[in-house]
C-alpha positions in Angstrom: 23.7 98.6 10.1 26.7 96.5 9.2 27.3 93.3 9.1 29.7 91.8 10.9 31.3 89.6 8.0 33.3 91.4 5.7 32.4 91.2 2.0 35.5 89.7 0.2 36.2 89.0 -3.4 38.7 86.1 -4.7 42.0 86.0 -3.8 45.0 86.0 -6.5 45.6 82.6 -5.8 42.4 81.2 -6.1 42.1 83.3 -9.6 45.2 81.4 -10.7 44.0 78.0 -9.6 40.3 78.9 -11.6 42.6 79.5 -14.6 44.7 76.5 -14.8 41.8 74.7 -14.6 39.6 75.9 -17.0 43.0 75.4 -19.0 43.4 72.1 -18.7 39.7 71.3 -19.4 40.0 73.4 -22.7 43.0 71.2 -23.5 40.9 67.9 -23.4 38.1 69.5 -25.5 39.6 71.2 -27.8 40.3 68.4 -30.2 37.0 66.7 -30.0 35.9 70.0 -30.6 38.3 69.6 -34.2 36.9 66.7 -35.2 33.5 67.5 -34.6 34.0 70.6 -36.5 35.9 68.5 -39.6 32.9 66.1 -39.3 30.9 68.7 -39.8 31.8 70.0 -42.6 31.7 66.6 -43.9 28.0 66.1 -44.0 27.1 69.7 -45.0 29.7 69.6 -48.1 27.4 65.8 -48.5 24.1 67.5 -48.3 24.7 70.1 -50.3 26.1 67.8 -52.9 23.1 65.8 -52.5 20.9 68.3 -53.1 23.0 69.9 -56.0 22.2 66.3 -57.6 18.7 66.5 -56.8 17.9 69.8 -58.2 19.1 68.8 -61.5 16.8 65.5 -61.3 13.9 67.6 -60.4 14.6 70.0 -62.8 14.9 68.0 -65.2 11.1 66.3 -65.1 10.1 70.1 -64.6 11.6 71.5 -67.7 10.8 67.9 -69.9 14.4 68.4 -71.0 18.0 66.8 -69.9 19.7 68.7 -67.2 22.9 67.9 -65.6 24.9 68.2 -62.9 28.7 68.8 -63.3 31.8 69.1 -60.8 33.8 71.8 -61.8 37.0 73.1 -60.8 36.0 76.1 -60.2 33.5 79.1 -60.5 35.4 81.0 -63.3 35.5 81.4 -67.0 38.8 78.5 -67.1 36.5 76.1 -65.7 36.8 72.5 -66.7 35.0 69.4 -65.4 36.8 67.6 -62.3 35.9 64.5 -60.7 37.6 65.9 -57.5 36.3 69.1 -56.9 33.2 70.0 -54.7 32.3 73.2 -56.9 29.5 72.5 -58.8 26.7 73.8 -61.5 23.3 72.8 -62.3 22.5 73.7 -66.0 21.1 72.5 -69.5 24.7 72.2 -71.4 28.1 71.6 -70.4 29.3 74.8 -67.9 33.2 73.9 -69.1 34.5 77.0 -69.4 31.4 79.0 -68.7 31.0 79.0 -65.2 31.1 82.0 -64.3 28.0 83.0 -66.3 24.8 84.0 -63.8 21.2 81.9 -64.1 19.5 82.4 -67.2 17.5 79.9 -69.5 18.7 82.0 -72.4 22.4 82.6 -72.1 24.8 79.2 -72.4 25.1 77.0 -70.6 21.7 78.3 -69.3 22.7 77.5 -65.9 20.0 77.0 -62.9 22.2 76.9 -59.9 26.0 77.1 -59.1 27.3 76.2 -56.0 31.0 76.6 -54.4 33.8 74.6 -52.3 34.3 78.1 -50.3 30.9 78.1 -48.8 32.2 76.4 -45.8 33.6 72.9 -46.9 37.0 74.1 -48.2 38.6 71.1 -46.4 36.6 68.6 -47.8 38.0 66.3 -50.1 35.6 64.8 -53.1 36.4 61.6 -55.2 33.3 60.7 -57.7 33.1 57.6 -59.6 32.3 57.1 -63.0 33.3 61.2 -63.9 32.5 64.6 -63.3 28.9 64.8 -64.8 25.7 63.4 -64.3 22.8 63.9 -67.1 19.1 63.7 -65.9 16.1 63.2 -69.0 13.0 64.3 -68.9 11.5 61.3 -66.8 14.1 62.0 -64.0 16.8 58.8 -64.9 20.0 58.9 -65.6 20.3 59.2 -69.3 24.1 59.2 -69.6 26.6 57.1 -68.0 28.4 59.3 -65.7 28.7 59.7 -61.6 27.6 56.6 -59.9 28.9 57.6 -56.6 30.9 60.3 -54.4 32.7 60.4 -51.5 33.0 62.9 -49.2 36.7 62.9 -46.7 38.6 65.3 -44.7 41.8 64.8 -44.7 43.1 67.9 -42.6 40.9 66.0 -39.4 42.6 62.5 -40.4 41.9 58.9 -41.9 38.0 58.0 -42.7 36.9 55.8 -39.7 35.5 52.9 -42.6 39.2 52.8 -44.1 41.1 53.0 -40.8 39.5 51.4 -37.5 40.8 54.7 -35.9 40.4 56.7 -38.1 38.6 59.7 -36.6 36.5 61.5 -40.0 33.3 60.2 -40.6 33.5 60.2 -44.3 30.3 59.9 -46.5 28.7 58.8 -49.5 26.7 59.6 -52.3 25.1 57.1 -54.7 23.3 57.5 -57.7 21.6 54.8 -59.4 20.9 54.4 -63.1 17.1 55.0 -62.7 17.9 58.4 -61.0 17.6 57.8 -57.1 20.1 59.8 -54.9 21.3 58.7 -51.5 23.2 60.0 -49.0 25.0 57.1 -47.3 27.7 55.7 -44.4 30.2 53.8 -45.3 30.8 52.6 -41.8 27.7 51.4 -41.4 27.6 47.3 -42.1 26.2 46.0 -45.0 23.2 43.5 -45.1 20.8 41.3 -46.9 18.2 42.3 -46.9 19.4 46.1 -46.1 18.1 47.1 -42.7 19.4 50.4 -42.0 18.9 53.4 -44.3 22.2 54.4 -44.0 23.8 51.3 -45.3 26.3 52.3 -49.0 23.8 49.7 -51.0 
């Protein structure tokens, strides 16, 4: 038996107008959408780094024997230490110029890990105080003056919202401390005495 309404799909028209609207609301997402995505890449280029740092440290008390930490340049055999590169290799001696050479506790620089800027975070921007190395002893300190902090920007999403108060990046920041702790931190979050949030650059 029929039915006497006719089954009718949409009209041109009505297609069209679906369209332009879905258009316009990809317009005004789209670049929140950017600089969520820059943001991201922020924090995971930070945690990596932070856990780069940590590896060494725990390494370090593992083996009873100084490893460091190193930003390099790059992942090849030119390598040289950078304070503003995100690359960066986890081993016993210096990796200048060796790292490219895979794990091993035998070969120099008997490296542990290696990790590099083109996993992801090629846009993020690195700037470390105090140099490009950081040397843990056996006891898990610090037992050569090197990094005492990094920060992590991105400059292809725009000005870090600490520097500039529109600044749309949420920049970070990691701090290490002479006696070996490592912290990721915020550098928009305000500062105080006694320190109250966790996330606080102190």
């Amino acid at each position: 038996m029929l039915s006497g309404r006719a089954e009718r799909g949409l009209t041109l028209i009505e297609l069209a107008i679906g369209l332009a609207i879905f258009g316009v609301l990809m317009a005004l997402a789209l670049p929140n959408f950017t600089v969520f995505l820059r943001n991201t890449e922020i924090k995971n280029a930070a945690e990596t780094t932070l856990s780069g740092i940590n590896l060494a440290r725990v390494e370090a008390v593992r083996r009873n024997a100084s490893v460091r930490f190193q930003l390099v340049s790059d992942l090849t055999s030119a390598c040289a230490l950078s304070a503003s590169s995100l690359n960066w290799v986890v081993s016993l001696d210096s990796a200048a110029g060796k790292c490219d050479i895979a794990p091993s506790d035998t070969t120099a620089p008997r490296t542990i890990q290696s990790k590099s800027v083109l996993e992801g975070t090629r846009n993020v921007v690195v700037s470390a105080t105090g140099g490009s190395t950081i040397v843990f002893n056996a006891l898990g300190r610090v037992s050569t003056a090197g990094i005492t902090q990094i920060d992590l920007s991105n400059p292809a999403g725009g000005a870090c919202e600490h520097v500039v108060s529109d600044g749309p990046m949420r920049c970070l920041r990691v701090l290490v401390s002479a006696g070996g702790q490592v912290k990721l931190c915020d550098p928009q979050v305000p500062l105080s005495t006694p320190p109250v949030d966790p996330r606080e650059c102190q």
